[in-house]
C-alpha positions in Angstrom: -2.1 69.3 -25.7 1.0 67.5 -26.7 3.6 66.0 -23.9 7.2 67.3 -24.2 9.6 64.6 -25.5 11.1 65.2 -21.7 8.1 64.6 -20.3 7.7 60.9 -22.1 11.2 60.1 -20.6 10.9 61.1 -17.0 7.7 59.0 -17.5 8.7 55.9 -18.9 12.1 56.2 -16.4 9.0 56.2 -13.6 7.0 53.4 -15.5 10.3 51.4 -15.7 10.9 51.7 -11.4 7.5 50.9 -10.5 7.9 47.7 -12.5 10.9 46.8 -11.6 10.5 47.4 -7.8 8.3 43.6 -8.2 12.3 42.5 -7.9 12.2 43.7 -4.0 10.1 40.7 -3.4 13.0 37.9 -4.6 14.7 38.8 -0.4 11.2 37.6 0.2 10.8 34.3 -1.6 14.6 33.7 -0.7 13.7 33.7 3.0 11.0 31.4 2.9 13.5 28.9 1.1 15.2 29.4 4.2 12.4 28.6 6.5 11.2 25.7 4.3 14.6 24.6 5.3 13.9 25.2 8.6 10.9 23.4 8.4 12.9 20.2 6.7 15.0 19.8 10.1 11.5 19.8 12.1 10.8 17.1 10.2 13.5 15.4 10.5 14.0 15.8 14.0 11.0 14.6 15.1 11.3 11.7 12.4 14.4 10.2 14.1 12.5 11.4 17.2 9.7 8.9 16.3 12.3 5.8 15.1 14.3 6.3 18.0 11.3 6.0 20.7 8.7 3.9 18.4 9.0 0.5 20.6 8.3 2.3 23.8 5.5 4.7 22.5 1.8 4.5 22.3 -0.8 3.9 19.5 -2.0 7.7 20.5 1.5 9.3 20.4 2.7 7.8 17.5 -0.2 8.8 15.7 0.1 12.5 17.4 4.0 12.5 16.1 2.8 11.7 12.7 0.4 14.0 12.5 2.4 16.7 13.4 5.0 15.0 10.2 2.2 15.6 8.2 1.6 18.9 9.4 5.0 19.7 8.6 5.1 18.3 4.8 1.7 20.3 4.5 3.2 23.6 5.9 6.2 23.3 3.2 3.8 22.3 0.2 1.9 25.6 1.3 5.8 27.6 0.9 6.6 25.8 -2.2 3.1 26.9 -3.7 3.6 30.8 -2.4 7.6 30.7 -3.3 7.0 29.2 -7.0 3.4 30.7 -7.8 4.3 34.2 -5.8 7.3 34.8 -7.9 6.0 33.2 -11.4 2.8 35.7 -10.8 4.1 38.6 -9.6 7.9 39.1 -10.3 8.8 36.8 -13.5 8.3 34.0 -15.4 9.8 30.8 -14.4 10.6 29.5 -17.9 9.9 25.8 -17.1 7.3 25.2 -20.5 8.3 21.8 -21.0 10.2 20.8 -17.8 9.5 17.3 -16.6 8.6 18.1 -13.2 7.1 21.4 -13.7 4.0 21.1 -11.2 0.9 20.5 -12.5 -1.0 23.7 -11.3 1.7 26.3 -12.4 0.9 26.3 -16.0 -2.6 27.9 -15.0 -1.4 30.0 -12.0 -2.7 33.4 -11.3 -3.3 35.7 -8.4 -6.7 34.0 -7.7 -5.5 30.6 -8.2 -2.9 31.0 -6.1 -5.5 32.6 -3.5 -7.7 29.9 -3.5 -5.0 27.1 -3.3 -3.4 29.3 -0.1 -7.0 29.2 1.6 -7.1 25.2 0.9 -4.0 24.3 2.2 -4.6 26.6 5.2 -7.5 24.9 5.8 -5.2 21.8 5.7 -3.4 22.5 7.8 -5.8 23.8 10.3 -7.9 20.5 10.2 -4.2 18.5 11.0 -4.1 20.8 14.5 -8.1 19.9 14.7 -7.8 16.8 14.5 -4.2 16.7 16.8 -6.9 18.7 19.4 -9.8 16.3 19.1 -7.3 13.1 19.5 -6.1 14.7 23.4 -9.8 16.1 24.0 -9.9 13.0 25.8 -7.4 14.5 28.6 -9.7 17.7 29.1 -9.9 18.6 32.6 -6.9 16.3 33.8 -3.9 17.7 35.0 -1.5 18.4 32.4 -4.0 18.6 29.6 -3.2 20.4 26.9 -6.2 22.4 26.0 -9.3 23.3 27.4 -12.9 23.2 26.6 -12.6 27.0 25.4 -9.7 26.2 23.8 -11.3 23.6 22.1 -14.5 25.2 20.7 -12.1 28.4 19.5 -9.5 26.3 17.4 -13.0 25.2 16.1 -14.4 28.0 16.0 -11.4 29.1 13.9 -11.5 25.9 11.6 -14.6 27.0 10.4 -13.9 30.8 10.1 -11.2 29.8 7.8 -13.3 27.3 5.9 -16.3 29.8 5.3 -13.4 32.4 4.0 -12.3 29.9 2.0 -15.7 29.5 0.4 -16.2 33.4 0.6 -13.1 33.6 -1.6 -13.9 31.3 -3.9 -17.2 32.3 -4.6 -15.9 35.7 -5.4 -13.7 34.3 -8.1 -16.6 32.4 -9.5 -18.5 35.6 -10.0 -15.6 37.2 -11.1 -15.4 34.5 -14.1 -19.3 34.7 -14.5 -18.6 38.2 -15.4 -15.7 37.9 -18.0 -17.4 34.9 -19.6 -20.6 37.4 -19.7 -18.4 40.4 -21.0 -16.9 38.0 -23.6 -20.0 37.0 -25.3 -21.5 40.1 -25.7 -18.4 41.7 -27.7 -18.8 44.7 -26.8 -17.2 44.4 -23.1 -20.6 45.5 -21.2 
């Protein structure tokens, strides 16, 4: 059974919207710009925050204010890596073969790279807010405090959920490349 010569069009008309609909996303990366900018006056904010107050704070603040800096830097690193990696893997290529500054990673980017590198950097992030927890556990039970003793053992609870996902996800991808490399040297793609 042949396809009508009409058929074939109305197809590749079909073919030619589902692929381009990958464009829809660009809104998408162009609002997280926005919020990495966002995320740029946080830092800054609480930079001159620090400057500003350094003489009269504490060893423990200081190092709470810089930890939540470093939170901030590691919150934008994960944007930049879902911004550039989201739109060179799923909407188009980025062109920068060549570029001086062209990150290391990109050149090898993929859905599952970019998966794993997302889990890691969450994981970051979550072990900066860990550690910010661990650093005021010693005000548990005083007035005021923060967090509780619940509240601690479910942020680490949460730590690790994210760390054995992490591994989860990774080891997935691992057997996923044991299986190509497998497939590839039989030559027959079984």
């Amino acid at each position: 059974m042949t396809q009508h010569p009409d058929d074939r069009s109305v197809l590749r008309v079909l073919a030619n919207l589902i692929f381009g609909s990958r464009w829809l996303q660009v809104p998408l990366y162009l609002g997280l710009i926005i919020a990495q900018c966002v995320y740029v006056f946080l830092f800054m904010k609480e930079l001159f925050h620090l400057i500003g107050h350094a003489t009269e704070f504490g060893e423990q603040q200081i190092m709470l204010i810089v930890l939540g800096l470093i939170d901030v830097v590691m919150i934008s690193n994960l944007l930049v890596m879902v911004i550039v990696g989201g739109y060179e893997t799923f909407v188009s290529r980025l062109k920068l073969e060549g570029h001086p500054d062209q990150p290391e990673w990109l050149s090898h980017v993929n859905a599952s790279v970019l998966k794993i590198k997302l889990a890691m950097a969450i994981i970051g992030i979550s072990s900066i807010h860990l550690l910010k927890t661990f650093i005021e556990a010693g005000n548990l039970g005083a007035e005021g405090a923060r967090f509780t003793e619940a509240g601690v053992m479910w942020q680490t609870i949460i730590h690790i959920t994210f760390i054995l996902s992490a591994m989860g996800i990774a080891y997935v991808d691992y057997l996923g490349q044991v299986a190509l490399s497998r497939n590839g040297k039989n030559g027959d793609g079984h």
